[in-house]
C-alpha positions, 0 to 999 in steps of 0.5 A: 492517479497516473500522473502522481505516479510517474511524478513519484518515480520520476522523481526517484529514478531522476529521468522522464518514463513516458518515453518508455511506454512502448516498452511496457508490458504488464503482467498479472501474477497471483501474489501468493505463488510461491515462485513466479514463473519468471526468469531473475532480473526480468523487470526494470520496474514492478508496480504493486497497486492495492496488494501488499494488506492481502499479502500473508509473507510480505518478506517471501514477497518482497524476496521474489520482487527483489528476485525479478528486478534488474540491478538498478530496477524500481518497485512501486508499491501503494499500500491500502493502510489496514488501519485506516477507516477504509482499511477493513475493506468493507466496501460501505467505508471505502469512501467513507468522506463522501459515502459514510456508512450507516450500517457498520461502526467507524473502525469496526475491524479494529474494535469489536469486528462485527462485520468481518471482512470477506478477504484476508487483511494483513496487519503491517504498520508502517515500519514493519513494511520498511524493514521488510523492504529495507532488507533487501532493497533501497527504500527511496520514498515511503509516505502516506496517500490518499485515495487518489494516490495523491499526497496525504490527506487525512481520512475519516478525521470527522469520525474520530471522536474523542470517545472514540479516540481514547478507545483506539489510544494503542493506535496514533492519530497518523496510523488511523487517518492514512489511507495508503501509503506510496512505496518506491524501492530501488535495488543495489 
């Protein structure tokens, strides 16, 4: 997982970032605070790691990452995917390759909602976090990952029957098997 994400932003920023290691610092901020207590243009990098589905005012968030980053500064953002087999964070699919469930349907949350989740879960497809983002920074990378935060590879394809493709027809084929999707942004 590490390795995918220096590559990513190594790749987009165009320089090695192990160098800066020591300079490092992190910081755990509750995403709903309406105002970080934090002075502007603090960060060269803001990494947002599985937080973006829980984030009721993605354009207030992304306002206040963009607030925080230097001119010049990157977010990274990896996106767990609402509409996705694993999306519904029930934790019986959260490996749903390797550890199907036998209890709760195969998109549940999408369909009938039987078993509802225990946390809020925006619904934001894919280009709906563009924009949001596109508005105020410069979207450098955005594509679909898997659970490793590898490059795409499709979830639960196995699940999706064509009965249970021609149910979910409102929804693309892509949109159902992403798990996550990789963000890098830059501002100007």
């Amino acid at each position: 997982m590490t390795n995918d994400i220096t590559y990513s932003l190594e790749n987009c920023i165009g320089k090695p970032l192990l160098k800066y290691r020591s300079k490092i610092n992190f910081l755990n901020e509750e995403p709903t605070n309406p105002n970080y207590p934090i002075p502007s243009d603090t960060f060269n990098l803001i990494i947002s790691n599985a937080v973006l589905e829980h984030v009721e005012g993605i354009e207030k968030f992304v306002s206040e990452v963009t607030r925080l980053l230097v001119s010049g500064g990157y977010f990274y953002g990896f996106i767990h995917n609402f509409y996705s087999l694993s999306g519904g964070h029930h934790l019986e699919w959260a490996y749903p390759d390797e550890q199907p469930s036998k209890k709760i349907p195969p998109w549940d949350h999408i369909r009938k909602n039987l078993f509802p989740s225990h946390v809020y879960l925006n619904r934001y497809r894919p280009k709906e976090y563009q924009e949001a983002f596109a508005k105020c920074l410069n979207i450098k990378l955005f594509e679909g990952r898997d659970v490793n935060h590898d490059s795409y590879e499709k979830e639960g394809e196995q699940y999706l029957t064509k009965q249970l493709a021609s149910e979910l027809a409102d929804y693309s084929k892509e949109l159902l098997l992403t798990r996550s999707w990789c963000i890098i942004c830059q501002k100007a």
